[in-house]
N, C-alpha and C positions, 0 to 999 in steps of 0.2 A: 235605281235600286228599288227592291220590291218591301213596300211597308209589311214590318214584320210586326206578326199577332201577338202578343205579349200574354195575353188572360191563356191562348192556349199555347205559347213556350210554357208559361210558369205550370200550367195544369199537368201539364206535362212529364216535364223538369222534376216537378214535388209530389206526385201519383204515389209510387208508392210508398215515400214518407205521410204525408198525407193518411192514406190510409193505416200505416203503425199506427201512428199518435191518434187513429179516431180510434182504433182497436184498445189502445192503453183506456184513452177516458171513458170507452165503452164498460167497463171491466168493475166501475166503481157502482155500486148498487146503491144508486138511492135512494129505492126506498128504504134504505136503513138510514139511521143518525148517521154511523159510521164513515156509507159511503157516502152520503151527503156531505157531510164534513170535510172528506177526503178531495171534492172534485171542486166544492170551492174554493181549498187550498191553492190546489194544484193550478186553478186559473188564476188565483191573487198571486202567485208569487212567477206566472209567467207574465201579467198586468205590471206589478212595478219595473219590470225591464223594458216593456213595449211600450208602455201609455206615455209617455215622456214626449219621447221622439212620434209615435204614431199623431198625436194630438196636432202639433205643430207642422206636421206634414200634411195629415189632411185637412188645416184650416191654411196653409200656404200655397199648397199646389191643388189638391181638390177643391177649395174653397167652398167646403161644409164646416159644417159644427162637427167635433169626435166625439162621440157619445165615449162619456167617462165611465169605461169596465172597471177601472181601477177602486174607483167611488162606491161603485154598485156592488163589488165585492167587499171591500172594507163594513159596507152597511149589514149585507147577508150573513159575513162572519163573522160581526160583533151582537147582530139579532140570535147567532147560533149560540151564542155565548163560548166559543172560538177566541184563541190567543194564536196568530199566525208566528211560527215561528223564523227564526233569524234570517235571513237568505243569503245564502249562498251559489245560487244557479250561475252558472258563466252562459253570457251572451255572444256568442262572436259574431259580433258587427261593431266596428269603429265607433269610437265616441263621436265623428261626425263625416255618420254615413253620405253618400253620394243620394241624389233625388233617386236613380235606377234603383240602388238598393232598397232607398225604402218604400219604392213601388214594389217589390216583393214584398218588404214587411206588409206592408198594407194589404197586399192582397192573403195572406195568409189570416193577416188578425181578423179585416174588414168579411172572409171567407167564412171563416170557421163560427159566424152567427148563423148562417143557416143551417148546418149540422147543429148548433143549443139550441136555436129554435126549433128542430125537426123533433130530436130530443125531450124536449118541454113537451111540446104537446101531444107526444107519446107518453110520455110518464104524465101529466097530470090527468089524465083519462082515467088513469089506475089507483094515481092518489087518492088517500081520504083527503077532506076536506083541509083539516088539521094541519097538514104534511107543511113542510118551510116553504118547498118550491111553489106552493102557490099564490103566495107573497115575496119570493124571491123576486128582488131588482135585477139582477144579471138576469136570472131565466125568463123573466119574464120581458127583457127589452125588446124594443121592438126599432128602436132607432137606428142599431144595428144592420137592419134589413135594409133599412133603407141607402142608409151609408156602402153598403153591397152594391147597389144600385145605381149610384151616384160614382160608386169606383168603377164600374164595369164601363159606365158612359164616360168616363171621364178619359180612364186605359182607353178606351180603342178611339182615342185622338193622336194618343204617343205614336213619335214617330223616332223607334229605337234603333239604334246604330248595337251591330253585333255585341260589340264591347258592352252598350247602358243592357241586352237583353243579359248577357253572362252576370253582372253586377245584379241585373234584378233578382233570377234564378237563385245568386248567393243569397240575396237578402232573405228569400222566401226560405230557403231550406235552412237556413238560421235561425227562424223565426219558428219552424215546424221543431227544429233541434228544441228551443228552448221552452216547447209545450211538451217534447217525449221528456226532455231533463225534470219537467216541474211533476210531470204524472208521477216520473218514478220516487221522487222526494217527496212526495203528498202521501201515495204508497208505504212510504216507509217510516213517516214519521210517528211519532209519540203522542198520540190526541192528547192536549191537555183544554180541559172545560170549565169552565167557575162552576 
């Protein structure tokens, strides 16, 4: 049987989810308080659903360190002077997903730093000096890229039977579902600031 490509099923598979969910966090302008506010909401409250299981996966099966988004945004939104509100986002993946699935989580989470890093250093060009994102943790990680890197080599050893590619594809469009769920709730919430 012929080893099948995994980085291009899921690239594939999550294209144009993918692209909604960069179009949603594109949308958030930050160089204002506002949208600054709003998009690191919107990753804090898709972090406490992924960082959990992401961590533990990629220090089990990748056998790296998971750079903790979850940490990074907690610091950024309490430097905002940010109160994250309640969460309620629904995640659909299992309380104890299969390894295939959360090779999709992974590649969706481990992914989506090089679009904030593409991002970052397109807005900080234009920021003032001042601005949060150039002391932002999250924007400015860079361990991120690396952890990309290390998934990319790591995937194209898997050797997935049709069944582990479909479970992975679930995982990944899961994982895209619960960053369009977190934009539209970042979107719509109530800024409250001290």
């Amino acid at each position: 049987m012929q080893n099948i490509d995994i980085r291009s099923s899921l690239k594939e598979a999550t294209a144009a989810l993918h692209d909604h969910v960069d179009r949603q966090f594109s949308l958030f302008d930050v160089r204002t308080q506002d949208g600054y506010s709003r998009i690191l909401l919107a990753h804090h409250s898709a972090a406490i659903w992924y960082q959990p299981l992401f961590s533990e996966f990629v220090s089990a099966h990748v056998h790296v360190h998971a750079p903790d988004f979850l940490g990074m945004l907690s610091y950024d939104i309490a430097a905002a002077g940010l109160h994250p509100p309640e969460h309620s986002d629904q995640w659909r993946v299992s309380a104890n997903p299969s390894p295939a699935t959360m090779t999709g989580l992974c590649y969706a989470v481990s992914g989506s730093r090089l679009g904030t890093t593409a991002l970052y250093h397109k807005w900080s060009q234009s920021m003032p000096r001042a601005h949060p994102i150039h002391s932002s943790h999250f924007f400015r990680d860079r361990e991120g890229l690396q952890l990309w890197r290390d998934f990319l080599q790591w995937s194209a050893t898997l050797d997935f039977s049709r069944q582990e590619v479909t479970e992975a594809i679930s995982g990944a469009v899961a994982t895209f579902e619960l960053f369009s769920s977190a934009a539209l709730r970042a979107e719509a919430i109530q800024l409250s600031a001290d």
